[in-house]
C-alpha positions as CSV (number, residue, x, y, z in Angstrom):
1,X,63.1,65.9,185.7
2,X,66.0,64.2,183.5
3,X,65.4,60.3,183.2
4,X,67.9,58.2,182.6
5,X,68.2,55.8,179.7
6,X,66.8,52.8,181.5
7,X,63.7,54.5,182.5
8,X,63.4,55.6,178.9
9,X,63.5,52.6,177.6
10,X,61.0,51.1,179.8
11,X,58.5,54.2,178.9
12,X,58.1,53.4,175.5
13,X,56.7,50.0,176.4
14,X,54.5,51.9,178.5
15,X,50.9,53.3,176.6
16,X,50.4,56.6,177.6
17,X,47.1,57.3,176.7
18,X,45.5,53.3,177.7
19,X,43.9,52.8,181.3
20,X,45.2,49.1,182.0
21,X,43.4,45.9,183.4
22,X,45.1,45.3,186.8
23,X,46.4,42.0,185.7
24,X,48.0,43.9,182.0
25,X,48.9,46.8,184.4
26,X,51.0,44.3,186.9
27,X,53.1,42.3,184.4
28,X,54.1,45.3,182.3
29,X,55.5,46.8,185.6
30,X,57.4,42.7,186.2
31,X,58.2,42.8,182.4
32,X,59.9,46.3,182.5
33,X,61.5,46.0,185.2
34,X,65.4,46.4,184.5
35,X,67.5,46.9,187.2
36,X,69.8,44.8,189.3
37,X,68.0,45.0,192.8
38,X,64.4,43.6,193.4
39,X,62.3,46.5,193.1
40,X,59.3,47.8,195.4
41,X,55.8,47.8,193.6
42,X,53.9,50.6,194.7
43,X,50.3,51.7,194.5
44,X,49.7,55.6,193.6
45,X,46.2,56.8,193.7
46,X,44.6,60.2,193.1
47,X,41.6,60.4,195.3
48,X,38.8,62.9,195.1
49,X,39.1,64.0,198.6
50,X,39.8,67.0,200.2
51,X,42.2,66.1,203.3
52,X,41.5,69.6,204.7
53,X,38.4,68.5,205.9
54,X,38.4,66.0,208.6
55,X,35.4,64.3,207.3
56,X,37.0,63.2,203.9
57,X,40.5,61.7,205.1
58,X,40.9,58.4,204.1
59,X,43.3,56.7,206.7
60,X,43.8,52.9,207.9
61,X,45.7,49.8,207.3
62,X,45.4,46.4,205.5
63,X,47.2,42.9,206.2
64,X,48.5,42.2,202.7
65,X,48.0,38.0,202.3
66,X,51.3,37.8,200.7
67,X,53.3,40.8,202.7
68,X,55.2,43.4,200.9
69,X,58.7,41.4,200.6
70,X,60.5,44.1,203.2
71,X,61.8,42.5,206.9
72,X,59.8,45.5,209.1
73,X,61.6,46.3,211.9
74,X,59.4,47.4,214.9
75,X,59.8,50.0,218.1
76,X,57.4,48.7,220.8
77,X,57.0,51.7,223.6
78,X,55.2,49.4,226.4
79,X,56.1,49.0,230.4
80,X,55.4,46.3,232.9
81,X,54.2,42.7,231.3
82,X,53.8,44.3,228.1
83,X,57.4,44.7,227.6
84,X,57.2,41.0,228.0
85,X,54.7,40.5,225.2
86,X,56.4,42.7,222.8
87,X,59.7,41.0,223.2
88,X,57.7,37.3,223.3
89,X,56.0,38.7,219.8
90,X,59.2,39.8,217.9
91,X,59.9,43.3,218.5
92,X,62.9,44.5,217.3
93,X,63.3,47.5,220.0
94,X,61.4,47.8,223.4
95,X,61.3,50.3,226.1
96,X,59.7,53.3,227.3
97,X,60.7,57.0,228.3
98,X,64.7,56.0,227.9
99,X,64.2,55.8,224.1
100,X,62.7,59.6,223.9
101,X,66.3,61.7,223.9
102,X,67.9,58.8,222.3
103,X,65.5,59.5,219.5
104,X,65.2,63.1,220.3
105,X,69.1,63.6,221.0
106,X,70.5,61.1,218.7
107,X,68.7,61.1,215.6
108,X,68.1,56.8,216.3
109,X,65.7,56.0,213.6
110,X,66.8,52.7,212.7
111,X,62.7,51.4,212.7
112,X,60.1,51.1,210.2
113,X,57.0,50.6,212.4
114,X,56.1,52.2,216.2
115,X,53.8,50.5,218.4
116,X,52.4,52.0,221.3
117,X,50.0,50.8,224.5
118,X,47.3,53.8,225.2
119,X,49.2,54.7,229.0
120,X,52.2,55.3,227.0
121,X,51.1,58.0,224.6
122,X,52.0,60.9,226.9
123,X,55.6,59.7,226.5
124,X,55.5,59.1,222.5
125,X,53.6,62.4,221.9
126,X,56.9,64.5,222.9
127,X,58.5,62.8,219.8
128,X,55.2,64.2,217.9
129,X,57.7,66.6,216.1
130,X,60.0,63.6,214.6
131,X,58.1,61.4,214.2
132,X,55.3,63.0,212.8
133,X,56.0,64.0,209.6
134,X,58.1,60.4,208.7
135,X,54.9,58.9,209.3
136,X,56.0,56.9,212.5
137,X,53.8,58.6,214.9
138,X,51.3,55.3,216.5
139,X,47.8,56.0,215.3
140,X,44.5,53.8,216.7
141,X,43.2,53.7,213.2
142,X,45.9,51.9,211.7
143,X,46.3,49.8,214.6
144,X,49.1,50.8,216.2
145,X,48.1,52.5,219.7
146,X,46.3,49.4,221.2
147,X,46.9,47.0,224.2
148,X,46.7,43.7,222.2
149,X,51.0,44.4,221.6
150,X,51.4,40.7,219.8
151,X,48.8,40.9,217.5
152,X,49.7,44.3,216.0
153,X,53.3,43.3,215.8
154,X,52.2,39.7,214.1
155,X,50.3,41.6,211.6
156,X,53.4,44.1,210.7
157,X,55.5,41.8,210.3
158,X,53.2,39.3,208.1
159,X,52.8,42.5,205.9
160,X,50.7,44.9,207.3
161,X,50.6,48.4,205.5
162,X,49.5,52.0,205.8
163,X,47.0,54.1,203.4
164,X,46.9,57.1,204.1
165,X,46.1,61.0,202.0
166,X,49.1,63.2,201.7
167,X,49.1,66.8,201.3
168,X,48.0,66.7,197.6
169,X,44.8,64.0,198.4
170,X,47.3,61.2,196.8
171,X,47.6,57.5,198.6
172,X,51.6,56.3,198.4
173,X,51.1,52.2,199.1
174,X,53.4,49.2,198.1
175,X,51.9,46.0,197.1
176,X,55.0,44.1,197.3
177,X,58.3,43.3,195.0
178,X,59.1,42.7,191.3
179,X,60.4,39.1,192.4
180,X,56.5,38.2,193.1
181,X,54.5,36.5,190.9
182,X,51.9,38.3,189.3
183,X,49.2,36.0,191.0
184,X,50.7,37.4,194.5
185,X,50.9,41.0,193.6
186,X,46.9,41.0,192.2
187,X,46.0,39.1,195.7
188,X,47.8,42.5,197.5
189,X,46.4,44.5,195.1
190,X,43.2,43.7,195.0
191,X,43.3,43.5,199.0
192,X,44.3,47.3,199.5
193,X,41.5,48.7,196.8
194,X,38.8,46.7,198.7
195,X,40.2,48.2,201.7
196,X,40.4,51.5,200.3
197,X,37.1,51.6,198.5
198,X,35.4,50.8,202.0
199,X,37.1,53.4,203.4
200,X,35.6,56.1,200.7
201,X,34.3,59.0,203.1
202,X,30.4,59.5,203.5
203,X,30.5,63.2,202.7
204,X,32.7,62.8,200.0
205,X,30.5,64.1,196.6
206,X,31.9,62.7,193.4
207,X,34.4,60.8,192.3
208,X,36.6,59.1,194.9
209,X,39.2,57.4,192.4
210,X,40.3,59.7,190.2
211,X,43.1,57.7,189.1
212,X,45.3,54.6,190.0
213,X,48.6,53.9,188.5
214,X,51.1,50.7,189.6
215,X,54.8,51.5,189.2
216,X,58.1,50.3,190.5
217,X,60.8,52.1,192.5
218,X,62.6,53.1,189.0
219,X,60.2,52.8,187.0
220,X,57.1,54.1,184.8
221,X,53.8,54.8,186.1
222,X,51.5,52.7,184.5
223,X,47.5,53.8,184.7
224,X,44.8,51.4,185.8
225,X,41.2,51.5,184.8
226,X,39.7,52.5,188.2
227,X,36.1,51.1,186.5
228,X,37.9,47.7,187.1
229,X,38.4,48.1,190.6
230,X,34.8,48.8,192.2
């Protein structure tokens, strides 16, 4: 992959071969950060698991105290006074079997977040094939099939996130922005490994962090030392 000369630049302050504190680990990722927007700070971590096996996924979702610095907008498939309730709790989109071909038909994806009450799964699982694979599909793991409507959308939008495996047993999770202070980014951080360490699989043998590195959206992976974060 070519890199451009920014990124290069903020590799060499970047030690290839040193496993990081978390705290040295999240203000070289504020210090080398370089470009003119406010970056994302994401969380990459290689896990041990084997998420062929349904007894090793790792999958849920953490409030992060200081949120992740992104306005989350949120669909809300509900009917009857639960339409209500979403609306009352800040949805930004409401409705029910009249959103399927605009999604299906129309491509609308303009939403970050879907929220679903149980009675209307039958209706979101037909858009199982979209949005699936963007990682949009409700889940009751991470929250997001349930009938309590206002307190899943007050936790999205105060800065709930996802963890979840991908197809190569990696976790894809931002902590917040670059225009934190390092005091808020270690509070997220250190809030999503406790919630990930708890979610380590019982039949997982061996070792569940294999590695941890912080980086921002242009930026340099930087590696942590996973014996810091048990």
């Amino acid at each position: 992959m070519k890199r451009g000369k920014r990124y290069k630049e903020a590799a060499k302050e970047v030690d290839r071969n040193k496993l990081y504190d978390p705290e040295e680990a999240i203000a070289l990722v504020k210090k080398i950060s370089s470009v003119k927007f406010d970056e994302t700070v994401e969380v990459h971590i290689r896990t041990g698991c084997d998420g062929r096996h349904a007894d090793q996924q790792v999958r849920g979702a953490v409030v992060l105290p200081h949120g992740t610095g992104k306005t989350v907008r949120v669909l809300v498939f509900a009917k009857g006074a639960k339409i209500d309730e979403a609306q009352a709790a800040g949805a930004d989109y409401v409705g029910g079997e009249e959103l399927v071909p605009r999604i299906q038909k129309e491509g609308w994806l303009d939403f970050d977040v879907v929220v679903a009450t149980p009675d209307m799964m039958g209706i979101v699982g037909r858009l199982g094939r979209i949005l699936g694979p963007k990682g949009l599909m409700p889940n009751p793991k991470s929250g997001t099939v349930t009938m309590d409507i206002a307190k899943a959308i007050a936790d999205i939008k105060a800065g709930k996130v996802e963890y979840r495996l991908d197809k190569t047993n990696i976790i894809h999770v931002p902590v917040g922005k670059c225009s934190f202070t390092e005091e808020q980014l270690k509070d997220n951080f250190d809030t999503l490994m406790g919630a990930i360490n708890k979610a380590r699989p019982a039949a997982l043998k061996g070792t569940y962090l294999k590695n941890v590195a912080l980086a921002s959206t242009m930026g340099p992976g930087i590696k942590v030392n996973t014996l810091k974060l048990a």
